[in-house]
C-alpha positions as CSV (number, residue, x, y, z in Angstrom):
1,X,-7.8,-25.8,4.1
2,X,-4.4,-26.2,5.2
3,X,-1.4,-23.8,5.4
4,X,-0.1,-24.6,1.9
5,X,-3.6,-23.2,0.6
6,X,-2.9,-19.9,2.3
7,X,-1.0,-18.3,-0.5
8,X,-3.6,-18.8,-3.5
9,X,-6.1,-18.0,-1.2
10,X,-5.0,-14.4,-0.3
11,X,-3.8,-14.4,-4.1
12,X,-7.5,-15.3,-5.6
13,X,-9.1,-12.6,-2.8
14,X,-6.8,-9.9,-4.3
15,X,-8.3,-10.7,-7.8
16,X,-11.3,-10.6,-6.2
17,X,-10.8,-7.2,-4.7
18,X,-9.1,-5.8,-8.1
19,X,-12.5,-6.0,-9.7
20,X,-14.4,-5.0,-7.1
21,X,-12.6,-1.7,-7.1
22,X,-12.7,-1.4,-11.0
23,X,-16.2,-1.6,-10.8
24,X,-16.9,0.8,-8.2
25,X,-14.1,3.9,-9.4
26,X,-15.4,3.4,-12.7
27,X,-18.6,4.2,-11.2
28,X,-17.6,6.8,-9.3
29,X,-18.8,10.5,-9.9
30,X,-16.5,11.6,-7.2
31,X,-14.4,14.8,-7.8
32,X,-11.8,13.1,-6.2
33,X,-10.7,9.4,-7.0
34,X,-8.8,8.2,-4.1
35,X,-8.1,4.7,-2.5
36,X,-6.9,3.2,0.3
37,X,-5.3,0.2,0.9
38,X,-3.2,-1.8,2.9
39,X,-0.6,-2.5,0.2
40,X,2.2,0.2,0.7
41,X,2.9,2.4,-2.1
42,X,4.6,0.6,-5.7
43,X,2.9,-2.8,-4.6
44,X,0.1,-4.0,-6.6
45,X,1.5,-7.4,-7.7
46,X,2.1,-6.0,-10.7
47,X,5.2,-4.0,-10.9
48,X,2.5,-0.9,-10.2
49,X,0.7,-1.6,-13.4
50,X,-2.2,-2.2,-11.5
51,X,-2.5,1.4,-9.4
52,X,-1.5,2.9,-13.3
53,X,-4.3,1.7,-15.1
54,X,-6.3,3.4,-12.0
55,X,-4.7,6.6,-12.8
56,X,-5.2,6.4,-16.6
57,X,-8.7,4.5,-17.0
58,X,-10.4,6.0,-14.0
59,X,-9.0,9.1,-12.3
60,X,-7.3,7.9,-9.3
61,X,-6.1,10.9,-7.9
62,X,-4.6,9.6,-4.8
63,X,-3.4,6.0,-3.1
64,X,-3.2,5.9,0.6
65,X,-1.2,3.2,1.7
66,X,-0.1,1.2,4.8
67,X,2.0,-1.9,6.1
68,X,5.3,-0.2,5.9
69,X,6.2,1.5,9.4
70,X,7.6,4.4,8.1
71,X,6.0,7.4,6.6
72,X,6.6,7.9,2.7
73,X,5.6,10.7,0.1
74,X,6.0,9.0,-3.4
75,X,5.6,12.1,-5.8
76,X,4.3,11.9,-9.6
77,X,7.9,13.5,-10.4
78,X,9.8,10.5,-8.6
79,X,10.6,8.2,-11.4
80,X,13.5,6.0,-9.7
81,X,10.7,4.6,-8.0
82,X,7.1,5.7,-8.6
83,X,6.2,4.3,-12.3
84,X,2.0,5.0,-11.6
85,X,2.1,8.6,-12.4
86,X,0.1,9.4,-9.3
87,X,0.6,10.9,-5.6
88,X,1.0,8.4,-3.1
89,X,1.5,8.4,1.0
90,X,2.3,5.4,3.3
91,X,0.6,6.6,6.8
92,X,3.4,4.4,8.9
93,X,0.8,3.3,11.0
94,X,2.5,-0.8,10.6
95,X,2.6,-0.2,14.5
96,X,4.9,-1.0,16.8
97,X,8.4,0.0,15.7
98,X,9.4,3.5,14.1
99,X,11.2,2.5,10.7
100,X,11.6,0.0,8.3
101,X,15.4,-0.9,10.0
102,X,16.2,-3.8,11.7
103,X,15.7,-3.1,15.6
104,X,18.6,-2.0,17.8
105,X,18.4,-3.2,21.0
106,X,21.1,-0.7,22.0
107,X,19.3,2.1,21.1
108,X,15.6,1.3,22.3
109,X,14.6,5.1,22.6
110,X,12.0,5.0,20.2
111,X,10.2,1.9,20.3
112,X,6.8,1.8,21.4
113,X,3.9,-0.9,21.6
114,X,4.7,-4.6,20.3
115,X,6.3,-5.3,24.0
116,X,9.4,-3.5,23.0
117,X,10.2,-6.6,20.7
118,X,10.2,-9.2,23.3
């Protein structure tokens, strides 16, 4: 493969994955329905379609997300920017910086790991 085959191939594993995940919830006699994902909150590819049809066709009750280096609370209620209808938390574990801001090398106080960006 070479590095122009890298897109569609992370693009055809995310289908992949999609009905994978269908076919388990669905499955699912869980009390709870709740995922978890790398893909922060909002960002299924699909203008959160995607994590929607989770909430209405199976139950998902809860999305735990990652990637983003901050730490997020998207509530139901929050319709500026949560269009899935469901609760959803970004841990902030991305590692190695503290927010999602461009780093400040005068203000270095709160960096940690990634060799303090250089």
């Amino acid at each position: 493969e070479s590095i122009e085959t890298c897109p569609r191939y992370f693009q055809d594993l995310w289908q992949e994955q999609k009905v994978w995940m269908e076919k388990k919830i669905s499955k699912s006699q869980a009390t709870w329905q709740i995922v978890v994902t790398h893909f922060p909150c909002g960002e299924d590819g699909e203008n959160q379609e995607w994590y929607k049809k989770l909430k209405s066709e199976y139950g998902l009750d809860l999305l735990v997300t990652g990637h983003r280096h901050d730490q997020e609370l998207w509530l139901p209620t929050e319709y500026h920017k949560n269009f899935m209808g469901l609760t959803c938390i970004v841990t902030g574990g991305g590692g190695g910086i503290t927010s999602e801001a461009t780093p400040d090398p005068n203000n270095t106080k709160d960096w940690y790991g990634e060799a303090q960006y250089g």
